[in-house]
C-alpha positions as CSV (number, residue, x, y, z in Angstrom):
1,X,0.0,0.0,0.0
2,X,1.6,3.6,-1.1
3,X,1.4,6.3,1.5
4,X,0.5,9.1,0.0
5,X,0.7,12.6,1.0
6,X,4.2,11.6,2.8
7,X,7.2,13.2,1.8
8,X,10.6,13.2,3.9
9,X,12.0,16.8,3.7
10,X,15.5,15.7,4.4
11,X,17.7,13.2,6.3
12,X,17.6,14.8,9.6
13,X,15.5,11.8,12.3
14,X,13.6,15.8,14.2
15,X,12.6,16.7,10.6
16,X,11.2,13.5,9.4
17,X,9.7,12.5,12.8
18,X,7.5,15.9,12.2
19,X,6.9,14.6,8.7
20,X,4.6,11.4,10.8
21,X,4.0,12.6,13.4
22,X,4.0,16.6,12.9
23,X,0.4,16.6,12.0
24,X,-2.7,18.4,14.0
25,X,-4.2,14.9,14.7
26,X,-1.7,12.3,13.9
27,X,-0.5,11.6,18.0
28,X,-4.2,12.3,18.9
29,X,-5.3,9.1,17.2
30,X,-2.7,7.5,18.6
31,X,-3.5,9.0,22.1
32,X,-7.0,7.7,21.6
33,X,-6.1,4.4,21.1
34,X,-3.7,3.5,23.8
35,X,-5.1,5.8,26.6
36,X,-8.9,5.3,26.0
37,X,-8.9,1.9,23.9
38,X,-10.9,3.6,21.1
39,X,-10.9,0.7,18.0
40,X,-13.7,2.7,15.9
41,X,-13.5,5.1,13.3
42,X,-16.6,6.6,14.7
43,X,-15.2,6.5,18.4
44,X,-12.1,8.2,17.4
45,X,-14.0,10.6,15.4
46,X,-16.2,11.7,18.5
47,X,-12.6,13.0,20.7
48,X,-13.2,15.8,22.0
49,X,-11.0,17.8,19.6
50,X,-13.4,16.7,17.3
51,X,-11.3,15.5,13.9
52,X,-13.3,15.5,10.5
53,X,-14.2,12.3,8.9
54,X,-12.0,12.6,6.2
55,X,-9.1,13.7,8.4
56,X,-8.9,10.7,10.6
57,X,-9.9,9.2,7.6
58,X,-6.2,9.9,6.3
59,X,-4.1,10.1,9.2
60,X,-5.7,6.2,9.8
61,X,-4.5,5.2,6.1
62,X,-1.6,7.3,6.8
63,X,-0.7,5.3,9.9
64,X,-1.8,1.7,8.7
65,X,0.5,2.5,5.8
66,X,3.4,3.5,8.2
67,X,2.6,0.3,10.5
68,X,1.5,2.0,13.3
69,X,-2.3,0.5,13.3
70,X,-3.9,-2.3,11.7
71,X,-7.1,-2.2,10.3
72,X,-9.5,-5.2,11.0
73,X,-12.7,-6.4,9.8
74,X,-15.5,-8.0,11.9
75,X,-16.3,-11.0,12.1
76,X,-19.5,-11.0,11.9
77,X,-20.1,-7.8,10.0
78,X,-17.2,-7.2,7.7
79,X,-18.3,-3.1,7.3
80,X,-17.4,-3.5,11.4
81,X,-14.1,-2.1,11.1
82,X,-11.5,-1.7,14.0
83,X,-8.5,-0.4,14.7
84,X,-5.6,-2.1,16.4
85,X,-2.2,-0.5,17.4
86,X,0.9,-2.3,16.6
87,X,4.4,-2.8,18.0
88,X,5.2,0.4,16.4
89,X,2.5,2.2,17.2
90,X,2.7,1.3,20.9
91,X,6.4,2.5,20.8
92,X,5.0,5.5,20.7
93,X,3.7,5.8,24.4
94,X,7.6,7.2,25.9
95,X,7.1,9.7,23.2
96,X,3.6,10.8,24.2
97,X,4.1,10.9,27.8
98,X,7.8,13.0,27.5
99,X,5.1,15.4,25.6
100,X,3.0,15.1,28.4
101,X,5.3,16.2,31.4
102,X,6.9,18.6,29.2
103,X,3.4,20.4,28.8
104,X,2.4,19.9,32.0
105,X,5.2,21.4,33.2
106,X,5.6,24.3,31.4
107,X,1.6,25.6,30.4
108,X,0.0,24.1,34.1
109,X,-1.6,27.4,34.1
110,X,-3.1,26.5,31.1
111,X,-3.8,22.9,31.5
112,X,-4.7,23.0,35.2
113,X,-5.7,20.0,36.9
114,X,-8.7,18.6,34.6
115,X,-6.1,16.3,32.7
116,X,-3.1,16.4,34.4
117,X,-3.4,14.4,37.4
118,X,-1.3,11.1,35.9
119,X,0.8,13.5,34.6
120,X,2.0,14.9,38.1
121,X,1.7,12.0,40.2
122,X,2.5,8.8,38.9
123,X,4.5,9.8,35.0
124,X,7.0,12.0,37.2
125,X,7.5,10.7,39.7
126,X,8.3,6.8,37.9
127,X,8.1,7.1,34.3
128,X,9.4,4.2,33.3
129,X,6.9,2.0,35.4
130,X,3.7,4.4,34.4
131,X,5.1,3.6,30.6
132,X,5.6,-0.2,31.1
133,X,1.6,-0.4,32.9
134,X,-0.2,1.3,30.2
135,X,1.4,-0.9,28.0
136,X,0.7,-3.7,29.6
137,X,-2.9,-2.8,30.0
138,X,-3.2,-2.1,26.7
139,X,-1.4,-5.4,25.3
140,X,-3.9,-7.3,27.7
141,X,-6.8,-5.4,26.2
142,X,-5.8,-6.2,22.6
143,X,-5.4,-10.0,23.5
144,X,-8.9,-10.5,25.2
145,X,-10.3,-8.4,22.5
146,X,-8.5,-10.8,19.8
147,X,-9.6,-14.1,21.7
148,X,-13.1,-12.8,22.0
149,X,-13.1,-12.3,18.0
150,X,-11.4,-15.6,16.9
C-alpha cells in the first residue's frame, strides 16, 4: 500500500519524525487508542477535539501504511471495522508521555488540573513504570479483544 501525501524533507531523524508525526491529529489518534482503547473510526472521530471524517480518515490510512495500526474487519459484520495499534505504534507511548510532562510542566496554568493528574503523580515521579503499565494494560486489552473475536 503507497502512503500518499508523505514526503521526507531531508535526512535529519527531528525533521522526518515531524513529517509522521508533525500533523494536527496524527498523536491524537494514537492518544486515543492506547489511553482510551478507542478501535472505531466513529469512536475516534467523536474526541473531544473533534477531527473531520475525512481527516482521521487519512491520518488512519496514513498510519496503517506507516505500520503503526492495523485495520481489521468484523467478524460478523465485515463493514465492522477496528483499529488495532501495533508494536510500532505502541512505541509511541515514551514519546507521548515526554510530551506530556513537558506540557504539564511548562503551560500548568493553562492545562490546570482537569487532565493532568497522571501526569503529576504517577509519570513524574516513575516514568518508566507508568510507561511499562499502560502498555501492559493495553497489550492485555488487545489479547482479550483478539480471543473474544477468533
Amino acid at each position: 500500500m503507497k502512503v500518499e501525501n508523505i514526503e521526507y524533507r531531508s535526512l535529519c531523524p527531528i525533521a522526518t519524525g515531524l513529517d509522521i508525526f508533525g500533523d494536527k491529529w496524527t498523536l491524537l489518534v494514537l492518544r486515543d487508542m492506547l489511553f482510551h482503547k478507542k478501535l472505531f473510526f466513529n469512536d475516534l472521530r467523536d474526541s473531544l477535539e473533534g477531527i473531520p471524517s475525512k481527516m482521521l480518515s487519512n491520518r488512519l490510512k496514513k498510519l496503517e501504511c506507516l505500520g503503526f495500526i492495523s485495520r481489521n474487519e468484523g467478524v460478523l459484520n465485515k463493514k465492522n471495522v477496528y483499529y488495532l495499534l501495533e508494536k510500532k505504534g505502541i512505541e509511541t507511548l515514551p514519546f507521548l508521555v515526554e510530551m506530556m510532562l513537558f506540557t504539564t510542566k511548562f503551560f500548568y496554568d493553562h492545562l490546570g488540573k482537569t487532565y493532568t493528574k497522571d501526569v503529576t503523580n504517577r509519570m513524574a515521579k516513575d516514568k518508566e513504570t507508568y510507561i511499562k503499565e499502560v502498555i501492559d494494560e493495553y497489550n492485555k486489552f488487545k489479547k482479550k479483544l483478539m480471543s473474544q473475536i477468533s
